[in-house]
C-alpha positions, 0 to 999 in steps of 0.5 A, a space after each residue: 130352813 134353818 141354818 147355823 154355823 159351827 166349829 167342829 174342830 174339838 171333835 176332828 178327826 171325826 171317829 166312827 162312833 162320832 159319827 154314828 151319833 150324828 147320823 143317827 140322831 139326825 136320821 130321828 127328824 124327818 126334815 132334810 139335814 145338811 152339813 155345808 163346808 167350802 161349797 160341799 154339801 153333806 146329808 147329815 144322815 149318812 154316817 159314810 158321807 160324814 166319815 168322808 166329809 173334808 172338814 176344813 182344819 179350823 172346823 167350821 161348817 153349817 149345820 142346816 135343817 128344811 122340814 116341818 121339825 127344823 127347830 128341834 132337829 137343830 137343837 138336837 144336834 146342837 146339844 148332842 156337838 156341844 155333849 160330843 165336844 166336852 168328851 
């Protein structure tokens, strides 16, 4: 498993095509992808859990993946948050 924190803020309060993004490029790796704040748990791939995630007011959460392609799942989001976040 592979975890990293990261500060959501700049992209807060998350729109639909937001989140969109996310679950659909997370839903591309086949490995279990997670975002994690104050002890909830959120799958990654679902855009209505996204919408509905209470991310905390300084934005930051953990990304996490577990599966065979972990690393470049991780890197994928990375790239597509920090892409998200210069808009």
């Amino acid at each position: 498993m592979i975890r990293e924190p990261i500060n959501l803020k700049p992209i807060l309060p998350m729109k639909r095509q937001t989140a969109a993004e996310i679950a659909t490029l997370a839903s591309r790796y086949d490995c279990t992808f997670i975002l994690e704040s104050r002890n909830v748990i959120l799958n990654a791939k679902s855009m209505l859990g996204l919408l509905s995630m209470t991310i905390p007011d300084n934005g930051d959460v953990t990304i996490a993946a577990d599966g065979t392609d972990e690393a470049a799942a991780i890197a994928a989001m990375k790239d597509l948050l920090s892409r998200l976040m210069e808009e």
